[in-house]
N, C-alpha and C positions, 0 to 999 in steps of 0.2 A: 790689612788696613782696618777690616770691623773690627779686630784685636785693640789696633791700638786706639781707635776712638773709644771702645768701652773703658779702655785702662786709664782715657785720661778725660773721660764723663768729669769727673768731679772739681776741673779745675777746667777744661775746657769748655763746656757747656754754660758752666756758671761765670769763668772770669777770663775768659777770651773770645767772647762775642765781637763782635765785628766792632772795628775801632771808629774813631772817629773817619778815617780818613779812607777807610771803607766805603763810605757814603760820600765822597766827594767824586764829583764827576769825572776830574782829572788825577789818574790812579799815579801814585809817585811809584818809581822803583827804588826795591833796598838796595841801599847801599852793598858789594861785597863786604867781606870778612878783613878786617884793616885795624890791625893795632893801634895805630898812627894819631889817636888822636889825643895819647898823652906821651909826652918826652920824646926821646930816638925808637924810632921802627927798631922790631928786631931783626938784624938781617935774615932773607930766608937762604936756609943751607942746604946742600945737595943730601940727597938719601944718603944714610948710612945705614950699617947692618944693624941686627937686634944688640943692645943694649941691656946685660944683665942686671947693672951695677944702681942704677936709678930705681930708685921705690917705685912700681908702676900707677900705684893709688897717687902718689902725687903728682906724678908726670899728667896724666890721664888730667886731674883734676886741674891744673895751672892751665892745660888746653881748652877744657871745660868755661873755664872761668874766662878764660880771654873770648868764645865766643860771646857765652853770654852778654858780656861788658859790650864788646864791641863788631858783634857781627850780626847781633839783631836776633839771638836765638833763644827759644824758650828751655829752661831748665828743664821744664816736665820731661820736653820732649826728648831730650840728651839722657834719662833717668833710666830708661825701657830695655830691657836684657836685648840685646842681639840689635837694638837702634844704636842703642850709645856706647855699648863697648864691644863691638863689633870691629870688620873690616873698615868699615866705612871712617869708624871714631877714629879708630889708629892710624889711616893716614892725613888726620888733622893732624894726629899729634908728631907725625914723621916729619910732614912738611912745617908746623910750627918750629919745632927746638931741634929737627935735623936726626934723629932716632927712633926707632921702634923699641918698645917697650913687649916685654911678655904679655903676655894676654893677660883680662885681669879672670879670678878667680870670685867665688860667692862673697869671699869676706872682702877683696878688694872692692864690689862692687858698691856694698855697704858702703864703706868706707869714704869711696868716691862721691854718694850721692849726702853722706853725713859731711863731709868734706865742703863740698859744693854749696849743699844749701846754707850750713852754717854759716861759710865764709860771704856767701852774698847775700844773708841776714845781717849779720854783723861789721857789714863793710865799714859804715862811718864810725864805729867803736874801734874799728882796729887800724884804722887809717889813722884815729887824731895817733892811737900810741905809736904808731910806726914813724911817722911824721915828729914825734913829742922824743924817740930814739934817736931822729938821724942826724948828724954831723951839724946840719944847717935848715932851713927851709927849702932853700934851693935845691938840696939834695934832694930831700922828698916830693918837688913839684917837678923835676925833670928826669925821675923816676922812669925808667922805660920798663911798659905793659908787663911784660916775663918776670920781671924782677919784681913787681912791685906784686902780682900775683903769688911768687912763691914764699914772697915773705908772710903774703895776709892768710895764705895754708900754715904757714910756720907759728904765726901770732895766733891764732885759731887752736891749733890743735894743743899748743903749749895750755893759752888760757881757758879754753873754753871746752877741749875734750879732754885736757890733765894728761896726755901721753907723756911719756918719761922726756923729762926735757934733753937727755944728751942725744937720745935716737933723731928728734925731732930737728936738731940744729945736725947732725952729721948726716940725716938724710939731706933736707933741704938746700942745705952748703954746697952737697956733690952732685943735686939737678941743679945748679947753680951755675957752678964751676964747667958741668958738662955741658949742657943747653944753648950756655951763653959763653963764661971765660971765667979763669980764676981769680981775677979781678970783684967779679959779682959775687963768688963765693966768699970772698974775704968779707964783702961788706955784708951779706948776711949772718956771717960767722960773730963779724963784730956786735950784729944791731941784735939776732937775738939772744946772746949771752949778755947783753943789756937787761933784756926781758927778763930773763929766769931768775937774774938776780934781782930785782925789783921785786918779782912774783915772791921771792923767798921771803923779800924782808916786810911785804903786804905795802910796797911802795910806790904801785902804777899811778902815774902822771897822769889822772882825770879830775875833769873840771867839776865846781864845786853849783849847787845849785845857790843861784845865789845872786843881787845886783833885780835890776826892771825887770820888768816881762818880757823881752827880749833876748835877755842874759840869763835869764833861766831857761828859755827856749832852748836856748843854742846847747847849753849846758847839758837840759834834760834830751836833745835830740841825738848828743852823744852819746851819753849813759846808756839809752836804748836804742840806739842807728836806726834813726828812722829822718826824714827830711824836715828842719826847721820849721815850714811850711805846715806840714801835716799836723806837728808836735803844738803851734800855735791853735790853729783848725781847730784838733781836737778840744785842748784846754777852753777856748772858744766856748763851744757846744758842749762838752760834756763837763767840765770843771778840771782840776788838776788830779784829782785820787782817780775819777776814774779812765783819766787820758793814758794818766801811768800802768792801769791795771790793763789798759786796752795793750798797751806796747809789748806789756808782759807777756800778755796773749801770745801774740804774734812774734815772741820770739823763742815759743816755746814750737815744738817737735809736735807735726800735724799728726789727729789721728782722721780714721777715713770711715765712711759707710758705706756696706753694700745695701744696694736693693734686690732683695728674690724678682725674678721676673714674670711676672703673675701671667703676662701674656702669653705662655708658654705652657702655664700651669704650672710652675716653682713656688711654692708657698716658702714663707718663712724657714718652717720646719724642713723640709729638704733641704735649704739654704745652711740651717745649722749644721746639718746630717755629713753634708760634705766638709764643713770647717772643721768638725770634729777629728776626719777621717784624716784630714790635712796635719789636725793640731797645732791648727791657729786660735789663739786665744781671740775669745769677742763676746759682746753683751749683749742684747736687742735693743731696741729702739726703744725709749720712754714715749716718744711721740708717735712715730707710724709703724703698722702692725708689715710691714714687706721689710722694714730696714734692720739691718744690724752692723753695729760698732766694731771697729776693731783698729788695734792700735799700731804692730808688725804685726807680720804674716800676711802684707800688698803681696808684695812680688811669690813669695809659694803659690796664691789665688791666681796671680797671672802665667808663671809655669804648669800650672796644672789643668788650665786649658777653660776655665769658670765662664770666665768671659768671653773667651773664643768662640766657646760652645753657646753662648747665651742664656746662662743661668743665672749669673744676676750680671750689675753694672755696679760702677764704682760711682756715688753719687750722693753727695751732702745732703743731710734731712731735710737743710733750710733750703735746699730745691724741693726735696720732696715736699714742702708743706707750703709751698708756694703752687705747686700742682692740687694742691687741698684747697686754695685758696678758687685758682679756676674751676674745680669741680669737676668737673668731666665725667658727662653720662652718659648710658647706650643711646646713640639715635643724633647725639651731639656735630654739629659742623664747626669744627674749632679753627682757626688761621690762627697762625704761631706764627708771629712776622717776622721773629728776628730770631730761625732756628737752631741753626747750626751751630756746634757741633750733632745739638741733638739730645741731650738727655731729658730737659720737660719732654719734646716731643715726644720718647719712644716709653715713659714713665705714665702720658696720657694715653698714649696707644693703647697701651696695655689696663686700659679703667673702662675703654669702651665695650667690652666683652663681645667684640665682631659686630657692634652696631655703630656704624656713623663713620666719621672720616675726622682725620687731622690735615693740613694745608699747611707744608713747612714752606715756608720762606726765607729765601735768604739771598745776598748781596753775591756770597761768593759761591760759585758752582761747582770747587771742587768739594767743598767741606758739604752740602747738599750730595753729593756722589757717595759722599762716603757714610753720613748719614742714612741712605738708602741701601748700603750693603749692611750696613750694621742691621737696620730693621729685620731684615731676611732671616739673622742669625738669632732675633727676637723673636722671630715669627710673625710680626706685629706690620710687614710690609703691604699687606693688602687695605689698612686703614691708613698709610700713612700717605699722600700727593706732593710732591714735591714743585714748588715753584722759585724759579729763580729770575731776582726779579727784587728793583727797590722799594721798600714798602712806598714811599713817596710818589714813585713814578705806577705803580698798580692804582694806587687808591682814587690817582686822578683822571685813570684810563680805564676802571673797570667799574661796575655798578652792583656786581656781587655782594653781598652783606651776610655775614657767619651770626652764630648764636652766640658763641664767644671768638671773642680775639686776645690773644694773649700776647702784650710789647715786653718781651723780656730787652730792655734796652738797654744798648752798650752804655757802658759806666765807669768809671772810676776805680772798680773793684775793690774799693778801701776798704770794703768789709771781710777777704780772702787773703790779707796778706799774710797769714800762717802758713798757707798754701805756698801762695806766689811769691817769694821773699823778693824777686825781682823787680816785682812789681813796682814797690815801694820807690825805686831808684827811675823808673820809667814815668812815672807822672809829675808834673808842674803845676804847680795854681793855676795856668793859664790856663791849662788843660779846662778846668771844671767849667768855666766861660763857655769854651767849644761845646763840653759836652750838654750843659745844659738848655745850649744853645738845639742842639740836635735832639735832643730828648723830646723839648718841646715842638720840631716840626713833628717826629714821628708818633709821636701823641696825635696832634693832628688830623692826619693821615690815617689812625690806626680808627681812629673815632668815626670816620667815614665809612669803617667797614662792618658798622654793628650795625645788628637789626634793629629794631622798636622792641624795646622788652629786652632784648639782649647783653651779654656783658663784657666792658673793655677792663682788664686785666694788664696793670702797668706795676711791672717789678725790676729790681737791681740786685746785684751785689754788694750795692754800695751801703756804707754806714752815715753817710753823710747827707744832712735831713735837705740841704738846699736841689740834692739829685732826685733825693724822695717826696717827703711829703710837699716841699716846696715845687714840685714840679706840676706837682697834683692838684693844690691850691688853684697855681695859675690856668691849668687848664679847665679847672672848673668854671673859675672867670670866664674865659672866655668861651664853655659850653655850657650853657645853665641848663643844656638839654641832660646829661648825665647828672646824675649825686651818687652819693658813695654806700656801699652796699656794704653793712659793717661783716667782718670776717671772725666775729669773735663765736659765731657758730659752726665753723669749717674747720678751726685750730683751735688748742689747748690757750686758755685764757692767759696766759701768762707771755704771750706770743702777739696779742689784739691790745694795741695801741688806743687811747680814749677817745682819738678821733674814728674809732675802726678800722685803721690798717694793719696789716700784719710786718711783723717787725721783731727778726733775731739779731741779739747779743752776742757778739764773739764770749765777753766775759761772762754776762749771767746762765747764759744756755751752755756755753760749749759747744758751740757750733759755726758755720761760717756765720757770717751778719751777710742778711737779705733785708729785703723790705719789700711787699706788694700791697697794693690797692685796689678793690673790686667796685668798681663802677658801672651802676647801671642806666642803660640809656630810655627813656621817656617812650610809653606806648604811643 
């Protein structure tokens, strides 16, 4: 378990902080795993034996893609050698489409998670064309889940990874054919030799930009599948060049950071020593002296045990310089209200050099669990307290007050969605309502827990200035006991906003987009 929280620091720590509904008093349960909620259920089919005949990379992925869509699961986590293609994967995909596939191999796995993520990056690009191919509209609105997945692997890999198009329709055709019925296979057979020959003659049926601001929206939300919604948002706040540049971002292929674990005594240089040994290609950090880049060679760091071992973490700069932002010095009482998974916290562990304490908090007590085995494998466990526990319900029951407090608050994560291509299809406008709604109680609440002289510390994942600075604003209003402690001396100037907050660029930096605020509270 510390394995897989370190392996998934970099998206879980920063872009799966505790949801809205986390914080609500009455906890809903997930729904099971249920196709069901476009066209006809696939019927489920009794075990059969292994199946040599189906591509296993695309069996594996069309199961993949059916959880994700519809059983409420995160991609990360389906990504991870021995989680996702494991015993455990293969009997989704037995009891999904009625067969066991071979196991998958190194290049399968590849394959699988290029597969995956592409195809639910590019979901609304490849739906209008599948939809723009079939028979009718009707046909493609009563599309059942199996089907409509193996075509959007099929349109994917044609368009977007260029594999030879006759392999990609004779694979396809025959987990088609086999899964479901020969009937399904015909109509994939028909829709993507549609495709190829379109492809040949540079004649894909996409919308033009073009018409109000409305009709460019829709237009440019296809071009780059991202939600009408967002694509308006953006243009909104940032203008149309760089709303585009933003999409482009995030539909490019993430790279990642590690951090050396200083808490341990891992410098940098060990950190390379071992990448070398590996021969993973990587650069260092342009901003923090623990980080370094790297673009493949994730998954060799996590077979070779980096992380296991607690030599470094998998962990975006724009956390780490959000941790630059709070400061953190020997001797330091820090409450991290909102900590879990855990990577500020165990990235400030490791700054106090055995002097002080950190106060992780959090809503959910397993991801606090695991958090604390992870520390161990840090060595950073004797600085670290674990409280489980709402930040709302603490701050009105307890009278304690830290030197810092740090609200890393749930968000929107609009600034990660390179990472979390999922994500992008998980949020609504309404959402931001809720969340801003909630930001500002736990702001609140967080403000209660600083001392005189002390610093609150409110950050997101988010790109979007009404989670950020506009939250910051209002909370100022209503505490003229805080002002804002500009951060253009903590971070590289290019990074310090003119009101003084800190604030990364998916496009300008190359990095996730964060945003923090250092406020400090009146002697």
């Amino acid at each position: 378990m510390a394995q897989l929280l370190s392996f998934r620091v970099y998206l879980s720590a920063e872009t799966q902080k505790a949801s809205p509904e986390s914080f609500k008093r009455t906890q809903k349960t997930r729904k099971p795993f249920t196709p069901g909620q476009r066209g006809p259920v696939t019927p489920v089919r009794k075990p059969q034996n292994l199946n040599l005949e189906v591509s296993p990379h695309r069996a594996v992925s069309a199961v993949r893609l059916m959880r994700i869509e519809f059983g409420g699961a995160f991609a990360d986590l389906l990504n991870e050698k021995g989680k996702g293609s494991g015993s455990n994967e293969m009997s989704y995909v037995e009891r999904t489409i009625g067969f066991r596939t071979r196991d998958l191999d190194d290049r399968d796995l590849r394959l699988v998670t290029d597969v995956v993520g592409g195809t639910i990056r590019w979901r609304r690009y490849l739906d209008h064309l599948i939809g723009s191919l079939c028979h009718n509209e009707r046909t493609f609105r009563n599309m059942e889940p199996l089907l409509l997945q193996i075509l959007r692997i099929g349109f994917y890999e044609i368009i977007k990874l260029d594999m030879p198009a006759y392999a990609v329709v004779d694979e396809n055709v025959r987990l088609a054919k086999i899964a479901l019925r020969p009937g399904a296979g015909d109509l994939v057979n028909g829709i993507l030799r549609k495709l190829v020959s379109l492809k040949e003659k540079d004649a894909l049926p996409l919308p033009k930009v073009e018409g109000d601001d409305r009709a460019q929206a829709r237009a440019l939300a296809t071009l780059h599948s991202h939600p009408v919604w967002m694509v308006r948002r953006w243009v909104k706040y940032l203008g149309l060049d760089e709303a585009t540049k933003l999409m482009t971002w995030n539909n490019t292929d993430p790279g990642f950071s590690l951090r050396a674990n200083m808490g341990r005594g891992i410098t940098r240089s060990d950190l390379v020593e071992r990448l070398n040994s590996l021969k993973v290609p990587h650069e260092l950090s342009l901003h923090l002296e623990e980080f370094v880049r790297i673009k493949t060679g994730l998954q060799m760091v996590v077979q070779a045990g980096l992380l296991k071992e607690g030599i470094c973490s998998v962990q975006d700069e724009s956390a780490g310089l959000v941790v630059s932002v709070v400061k953190p010095q020997p001797g330091d009482r820090i409450l991290d209200a909102c900590a879990a998974p855990g990577g500020k916290t165990l990235f400030m562990a490791s700054c106090l050099q055995r002097q002080g304490m950190i106060y992780a908090m959090d809503v959910n007590e397993g991801r606090l669990r695991i958090l604390g085995e992870t520390a161990k494998s840090h060595q950073v466990n004797g600085l670290i307290t674990t409280i489980h526990s709402d930040l709302r319900v603490f701050a009105e029951t307890k009278e304690v007050q830290y030197d810092k407090v740090l609200l890393d608050a749930p968000c929107s994560g609009l600034g990660v969605l390179s990472k979390r291509a999922d994500l992008r299809w998980n949020r609504k406008l309404e959402d931001m309502e809720e969340l801003t709604k909630l930001q500002d109680e736990l702001l609140d609440s967080a403000s209660k827990l600083v001392k005189p002289g002390g610093f609150l510390i409110y950050s997101t994942c988010s790109i979007d200035p009404e989670e950020n600075q506009g939250r910051v604003e209002a909370f100022l209003l209503r505490h003229p006991e805080f002002s804002v402690d500009p951060v253009d001396r903590l971070v590289p100037s290019s990074f310090a906003t003119p009101q003084g907050f800190f604030l990364s660029n998916p496009v300008k930096h190359s990095l996730d987009g964060a945003f923090a605020a250092r406020l400090v509270r009146a002697l």
